[in-house]
C-alpha positions as CSV (number, residue, x, y, z in Angstrom):
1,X,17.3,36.3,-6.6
2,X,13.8,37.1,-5.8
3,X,12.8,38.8,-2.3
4,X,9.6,36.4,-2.1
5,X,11.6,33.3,-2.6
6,X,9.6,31.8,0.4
7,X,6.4,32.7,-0.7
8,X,7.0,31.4,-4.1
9,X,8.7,27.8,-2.7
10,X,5.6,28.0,-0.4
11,X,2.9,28.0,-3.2
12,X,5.1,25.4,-4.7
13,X,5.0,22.7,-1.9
14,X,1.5,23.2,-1.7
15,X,0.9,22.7,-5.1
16,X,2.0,19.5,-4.9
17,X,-0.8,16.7,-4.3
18,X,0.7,16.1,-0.4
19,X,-0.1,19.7,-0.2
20,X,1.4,22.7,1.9
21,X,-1.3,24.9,3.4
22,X,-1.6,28.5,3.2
23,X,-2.7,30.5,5.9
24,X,-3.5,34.0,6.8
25,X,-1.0,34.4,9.3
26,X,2.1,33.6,6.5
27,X,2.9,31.1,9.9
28,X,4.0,28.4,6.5
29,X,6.5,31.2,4.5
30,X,8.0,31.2,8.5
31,X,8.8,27.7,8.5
32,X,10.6,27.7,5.6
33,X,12.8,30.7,6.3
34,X,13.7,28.7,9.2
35,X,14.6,25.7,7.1
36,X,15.8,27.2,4.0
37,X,18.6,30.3,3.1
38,X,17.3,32.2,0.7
39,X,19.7,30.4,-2.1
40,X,18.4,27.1,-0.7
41,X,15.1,28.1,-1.5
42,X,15.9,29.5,-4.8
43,X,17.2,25.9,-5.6
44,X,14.4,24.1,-3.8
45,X,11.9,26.0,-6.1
46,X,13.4,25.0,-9.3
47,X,13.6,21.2,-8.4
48,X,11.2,18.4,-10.2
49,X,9.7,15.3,-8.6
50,X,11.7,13.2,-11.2
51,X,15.4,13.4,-10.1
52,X,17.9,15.0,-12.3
53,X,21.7,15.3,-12.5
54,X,23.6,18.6,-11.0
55,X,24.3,19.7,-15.0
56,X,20.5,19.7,-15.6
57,X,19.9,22.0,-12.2
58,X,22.9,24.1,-13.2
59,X,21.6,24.7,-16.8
60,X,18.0,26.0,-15.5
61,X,20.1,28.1,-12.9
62,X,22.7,28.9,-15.5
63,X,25.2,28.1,-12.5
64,X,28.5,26.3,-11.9
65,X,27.5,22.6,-11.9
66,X,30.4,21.5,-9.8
67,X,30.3,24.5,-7.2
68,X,25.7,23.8,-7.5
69,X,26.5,19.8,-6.8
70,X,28.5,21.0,-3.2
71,X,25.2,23.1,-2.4
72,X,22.8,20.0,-3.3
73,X,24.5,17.6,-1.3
74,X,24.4,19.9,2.0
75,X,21.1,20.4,0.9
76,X,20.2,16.5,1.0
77,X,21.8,16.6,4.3
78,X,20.3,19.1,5.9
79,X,16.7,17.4,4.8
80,X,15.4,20.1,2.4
81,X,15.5,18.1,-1.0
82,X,16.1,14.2,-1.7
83,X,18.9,12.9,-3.2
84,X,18.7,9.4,-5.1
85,X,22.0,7.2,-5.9
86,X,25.4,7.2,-4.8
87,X,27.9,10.1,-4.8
88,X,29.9,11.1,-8.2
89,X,26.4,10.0,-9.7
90,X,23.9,11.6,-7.9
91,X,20.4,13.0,-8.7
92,X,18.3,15.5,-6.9
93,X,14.5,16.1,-6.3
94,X,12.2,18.2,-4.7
95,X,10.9,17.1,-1.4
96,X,6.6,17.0,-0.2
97,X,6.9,18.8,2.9
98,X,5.0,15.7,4.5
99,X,6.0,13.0,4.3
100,X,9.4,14.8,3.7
101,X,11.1,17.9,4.5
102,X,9.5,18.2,7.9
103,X,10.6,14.4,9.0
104,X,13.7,15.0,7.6
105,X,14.5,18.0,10.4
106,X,15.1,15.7,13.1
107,X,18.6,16.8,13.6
108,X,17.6,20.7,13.1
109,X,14.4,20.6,15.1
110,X,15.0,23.4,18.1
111,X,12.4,25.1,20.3
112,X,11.9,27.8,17.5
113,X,11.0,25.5,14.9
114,X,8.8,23.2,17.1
115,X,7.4,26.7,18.3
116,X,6.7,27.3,14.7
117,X,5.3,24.1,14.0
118,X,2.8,23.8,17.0
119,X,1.5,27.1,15.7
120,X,1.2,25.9,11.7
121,X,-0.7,22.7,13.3
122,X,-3.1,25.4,15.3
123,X,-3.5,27.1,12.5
124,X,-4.9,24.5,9.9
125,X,-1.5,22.4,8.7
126,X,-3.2,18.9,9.9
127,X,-6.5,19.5,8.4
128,X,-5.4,21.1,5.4
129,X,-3.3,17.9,4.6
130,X,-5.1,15.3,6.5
131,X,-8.5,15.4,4.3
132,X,-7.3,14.1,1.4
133,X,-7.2,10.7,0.1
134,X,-4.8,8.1,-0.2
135,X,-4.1,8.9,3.3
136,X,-0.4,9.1,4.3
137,X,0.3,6.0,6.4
138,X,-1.9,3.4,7.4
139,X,-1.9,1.5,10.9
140,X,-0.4,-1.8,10.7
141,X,-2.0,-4.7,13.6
142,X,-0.3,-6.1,16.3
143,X,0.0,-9.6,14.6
144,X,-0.5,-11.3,17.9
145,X,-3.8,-9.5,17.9
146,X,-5.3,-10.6,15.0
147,X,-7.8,-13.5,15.2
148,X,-6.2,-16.7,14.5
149,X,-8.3,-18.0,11.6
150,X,-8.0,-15.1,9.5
151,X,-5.0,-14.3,6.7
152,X,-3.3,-11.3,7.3
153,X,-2.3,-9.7,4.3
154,X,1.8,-8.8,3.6
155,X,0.9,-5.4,3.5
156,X,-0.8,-6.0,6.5
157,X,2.4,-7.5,8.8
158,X,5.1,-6.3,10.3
159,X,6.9,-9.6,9.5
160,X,5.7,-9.9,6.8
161,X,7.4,-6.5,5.4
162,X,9.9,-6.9,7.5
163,X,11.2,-10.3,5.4
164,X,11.3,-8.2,2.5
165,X,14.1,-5.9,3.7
166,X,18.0,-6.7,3.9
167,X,19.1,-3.6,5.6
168,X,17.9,-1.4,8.5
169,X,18.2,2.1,10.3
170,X,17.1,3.8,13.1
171,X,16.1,7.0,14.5
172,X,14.4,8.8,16.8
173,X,10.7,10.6,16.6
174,X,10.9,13.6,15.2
175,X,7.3,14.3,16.7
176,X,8.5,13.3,20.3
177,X,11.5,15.3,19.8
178,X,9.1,18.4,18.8
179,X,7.1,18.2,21.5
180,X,9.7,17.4,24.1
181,X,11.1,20.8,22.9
182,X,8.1,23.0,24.0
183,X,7.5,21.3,27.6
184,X,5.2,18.4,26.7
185,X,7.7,15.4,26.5
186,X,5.6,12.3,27.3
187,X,7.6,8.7,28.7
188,X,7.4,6.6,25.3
189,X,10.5,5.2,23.9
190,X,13.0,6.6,21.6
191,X,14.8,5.1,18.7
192,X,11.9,3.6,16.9
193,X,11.4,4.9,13.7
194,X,12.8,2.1,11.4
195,X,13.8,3.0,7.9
196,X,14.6,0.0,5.4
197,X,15.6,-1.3,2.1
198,X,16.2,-4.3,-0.1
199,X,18.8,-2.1,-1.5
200,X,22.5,-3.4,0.2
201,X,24.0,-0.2,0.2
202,X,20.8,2.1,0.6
203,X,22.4,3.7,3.7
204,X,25.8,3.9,2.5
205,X,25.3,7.6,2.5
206,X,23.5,8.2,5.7
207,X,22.1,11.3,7.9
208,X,22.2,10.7,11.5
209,X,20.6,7.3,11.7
210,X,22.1,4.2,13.5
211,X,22.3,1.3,11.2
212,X,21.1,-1.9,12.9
213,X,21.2,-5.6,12.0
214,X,17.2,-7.1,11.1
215,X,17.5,-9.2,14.8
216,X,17.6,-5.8,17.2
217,X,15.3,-3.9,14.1
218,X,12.8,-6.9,15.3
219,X,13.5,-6.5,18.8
220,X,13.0,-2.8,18.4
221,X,9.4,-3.1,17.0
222,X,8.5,-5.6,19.4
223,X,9.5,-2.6,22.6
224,X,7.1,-0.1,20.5
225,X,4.2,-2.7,20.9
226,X,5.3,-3.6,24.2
227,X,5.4,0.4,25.2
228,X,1.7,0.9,23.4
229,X,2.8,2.8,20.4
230,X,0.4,2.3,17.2
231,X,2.8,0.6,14.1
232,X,2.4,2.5,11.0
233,X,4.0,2.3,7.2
234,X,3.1,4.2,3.9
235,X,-0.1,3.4,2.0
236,X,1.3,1.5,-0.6
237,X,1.6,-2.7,-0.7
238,X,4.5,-3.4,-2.6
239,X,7.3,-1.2,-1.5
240,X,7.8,-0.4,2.4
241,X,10.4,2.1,3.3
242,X,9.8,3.0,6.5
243,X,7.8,1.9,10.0
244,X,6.4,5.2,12.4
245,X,5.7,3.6,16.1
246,X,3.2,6.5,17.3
247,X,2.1,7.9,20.4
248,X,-1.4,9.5,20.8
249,X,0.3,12.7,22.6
250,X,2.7,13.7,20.3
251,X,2.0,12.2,17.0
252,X,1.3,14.4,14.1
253,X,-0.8,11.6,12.4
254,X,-2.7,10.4,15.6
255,X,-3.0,13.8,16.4
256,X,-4.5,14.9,13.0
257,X,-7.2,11.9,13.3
258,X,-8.1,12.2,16.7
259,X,-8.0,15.7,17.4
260,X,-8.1,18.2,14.1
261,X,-10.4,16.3,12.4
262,X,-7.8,14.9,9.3
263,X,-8.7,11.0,9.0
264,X,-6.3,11.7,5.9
265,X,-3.0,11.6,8.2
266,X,-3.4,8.1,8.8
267,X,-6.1,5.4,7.3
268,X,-7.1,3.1,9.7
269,X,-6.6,-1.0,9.5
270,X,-8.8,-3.2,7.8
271,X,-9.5,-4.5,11.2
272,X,-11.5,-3.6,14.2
273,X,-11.0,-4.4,17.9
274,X,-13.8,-7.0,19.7
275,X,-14.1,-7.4,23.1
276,X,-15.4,-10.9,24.4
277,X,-18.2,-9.5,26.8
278,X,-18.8,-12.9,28.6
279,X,-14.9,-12.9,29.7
280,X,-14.2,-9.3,30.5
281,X,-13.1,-8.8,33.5
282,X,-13.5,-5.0,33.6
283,X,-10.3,-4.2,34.4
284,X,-9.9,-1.3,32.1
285,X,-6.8,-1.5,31.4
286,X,-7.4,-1.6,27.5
287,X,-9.6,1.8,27.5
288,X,-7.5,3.6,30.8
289,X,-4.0,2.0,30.0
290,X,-3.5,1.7,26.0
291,X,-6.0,2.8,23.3
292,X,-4.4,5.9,22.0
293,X,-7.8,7.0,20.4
294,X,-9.9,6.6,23.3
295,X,-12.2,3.9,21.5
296,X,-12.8,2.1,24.6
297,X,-15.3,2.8,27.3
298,X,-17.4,0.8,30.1
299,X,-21.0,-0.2,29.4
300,X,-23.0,-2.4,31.8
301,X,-20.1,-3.9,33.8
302,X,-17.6,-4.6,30.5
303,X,-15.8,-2.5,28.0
304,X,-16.5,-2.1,24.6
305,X,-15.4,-0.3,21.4
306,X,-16.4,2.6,19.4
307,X,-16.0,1.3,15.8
308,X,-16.0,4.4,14.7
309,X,-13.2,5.9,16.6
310,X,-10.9,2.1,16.3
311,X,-8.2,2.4,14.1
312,X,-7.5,-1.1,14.4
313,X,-4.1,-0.7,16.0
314,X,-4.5,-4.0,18.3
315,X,-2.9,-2.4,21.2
316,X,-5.6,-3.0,23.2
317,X,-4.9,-6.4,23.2
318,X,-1.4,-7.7,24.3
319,X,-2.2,-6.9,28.3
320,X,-5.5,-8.3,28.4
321,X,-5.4,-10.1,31.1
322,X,-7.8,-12.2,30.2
323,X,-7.6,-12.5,27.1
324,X,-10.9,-11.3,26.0
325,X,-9.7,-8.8,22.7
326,X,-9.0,-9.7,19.5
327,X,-9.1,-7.7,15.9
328,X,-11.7,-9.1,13.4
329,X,-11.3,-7.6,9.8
330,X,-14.1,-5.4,9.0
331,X,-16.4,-5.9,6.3
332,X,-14.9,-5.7,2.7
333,X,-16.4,-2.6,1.8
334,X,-14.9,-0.7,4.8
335,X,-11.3,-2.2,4.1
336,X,-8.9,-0.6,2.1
337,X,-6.5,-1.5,-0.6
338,X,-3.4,1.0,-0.8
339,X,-2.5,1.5,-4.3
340,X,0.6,-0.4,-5.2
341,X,3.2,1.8,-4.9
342,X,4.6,6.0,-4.4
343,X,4.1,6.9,-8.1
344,X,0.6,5.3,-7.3
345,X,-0.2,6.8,-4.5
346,X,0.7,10.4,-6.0
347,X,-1.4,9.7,-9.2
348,X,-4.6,8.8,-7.3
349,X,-3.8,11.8,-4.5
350,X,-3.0,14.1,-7.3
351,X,-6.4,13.2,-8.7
352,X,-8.1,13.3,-5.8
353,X,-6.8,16.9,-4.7
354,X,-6.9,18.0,-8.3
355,X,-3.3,18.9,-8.3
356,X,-1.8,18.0,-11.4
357,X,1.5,16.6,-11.7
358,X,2.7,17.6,-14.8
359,X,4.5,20.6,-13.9
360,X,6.8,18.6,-11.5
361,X,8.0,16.5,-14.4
């Protein structure tokens, strides 16, 4: 077993198109000696993006495939590597540190790894990963906020994706949880992140989430808007695996876009917000009380938006009390179209970022 393990799982992750930042500090090989034992990590590094049974692992190991299989499983559990089909006929994969490894520490996450974290952010994580395109996740609209002559798109709608799920999990924000950990917990909601499948049984083995039927799932989103937090889902149309309900404070993607400069954390909507200047009542409620991205400002007695700081969340919209903001879709060449799917998405990022793929397979 090799004594730079971490370093060598490091420049792995970051070869990979989602990327893993290297710094001068070595604050990245940290992290992962907090995550991973030095076996683990041994393991992790020899893992491809295309998941394989224990007996192939063992054989590149030359280890015991039965006593390896134990270790892989703890190792799905403990969020460090996917695992993908049911037990007695599982296969294993490397995990993206984003989105990945670091989402899947929500049970792990302590004040030294959210120490370690905030410190990886300062020193370049967000921007390193955020400037790269297909973006991560994309903002989804408050429906109800939409103008009510144009055609939302499925990948567009939270209903819309919803419909196409049969079962649904919860659990709570792992960005929340981080920041609550080092004194800067804010009042949002917990419980919100909403994982989902088509597949029946996709939760039979499951890691800490609460499994929930599609009515409270619904009733679930519906207190995210209600509490001002900004839906997002993968950039991809076809398959949806997962919502995000973000806060502006402690959000690692609204963060990255707002703050460090990284509009590759989360792409905007293909809408804008418009404020009706004849029936504004100045309140300020939308720009004081609910955009997370401070878009919103007073000009000559009524409020209006920054296009280039909207990200076309439509929280702005639902306590207007006058009902004077609406999203209108942007023009087409500013609107995006997500590739189709995750083996999509990692061929287009993987050519954007020039990181080849091959060497995964």
């Amino acid at each position: 077993m090799s004594g730079n393990v971490y370093e060598r799982l490091a420049q792995k992750l970051d070869a990979l198109p989602n990327g893993y930042p290297r710094t001068k500090s070595g604050i990245e090989v940290r992290v992962l000696r907090k995550i991973f034992t030095e076996d683990e990590a041994e393991i992790a590094c020899t893992l491809k993006l295309i998941p394989e049974a224990p007996e192939q692992i063992a054989e590149r190991l030359t280890r015991d495939p039965k006593a390896l299989g134990e270790i892989l499983e703890k190792m799905v559990a403990q969020g460090e590597i996917g695992g993908a089909g049911p037990l007695g006929a599982r296969r294993y994969h490397v995990l993206p540190f984003v989105v990945g490894v670091y989402e899947f520490q929500l049970s792990r996450m302590d004040k030294e790894l959210a120490e370690l974290m905030e410190e990886y952010i300062a020193e370049g994580f967000l921007t390193g990963v955020g400037n790269s395109s297909p973006a991560f996740l994309h903002t989804i609209p408050i429906e109800q906020a939409v103008d009510a002559q144009l055609e939302v798109h499925p990948f567009e709608s939270v209903r819309q994706l919803m419909d196409k799920a049969k079962v649904f999990c919860t659990h709570d924000c792992i960005c929340r949880k981080e920041q609550a950990l080092i004194g800067k917990a804010c009042d949002k909601p917990q419980g919100n992140c909403i994982s989902m499948s088509m597949d029946e049984h996709a939760f039979d083995i499951n890691y800490g989430g609460k499994i929930v039927n599609r009515k409270e799932a619904e009733r679930i989103m519906k207190e995210a808007e209600d509490a001002g937090l900004v839906h997002a889902t993968m950039t991809i149309t076809d398959e949806t695996y997962h919502f995000c309900n973000c806060c502006a404070c402690c959000c690692g993607l609204l963060r990255g876009v707002s703050k460090f400069n990284a509009p590759g954390m989360l792409a905007k909507s293909n809408y804008w917000a418009s404020i009706d200047p004849d029936t504004c009542a100045a309140c300020g409620t939308c720009a004081n009380d609910r955009c997370p991205m401070g878009a919103i400002s007073e000009k000559d007695g009524s409020y209006e938006v920054d296009q280039k700081r909207c990200i076309g969340c439509g929280v702005c919209s639902p306590t207007c009390p006058t009902e004077s903001i609406s999203l209108v879709r942007k023009p087409a060449d500013q609107c995006i179209q997500p590739p189709p799917n995750m083996v999509s998405w990692m061929m287009e990022r993987s050519m954007n970022t020039g990181k080849p793929l091959d060497k995964f397979m």
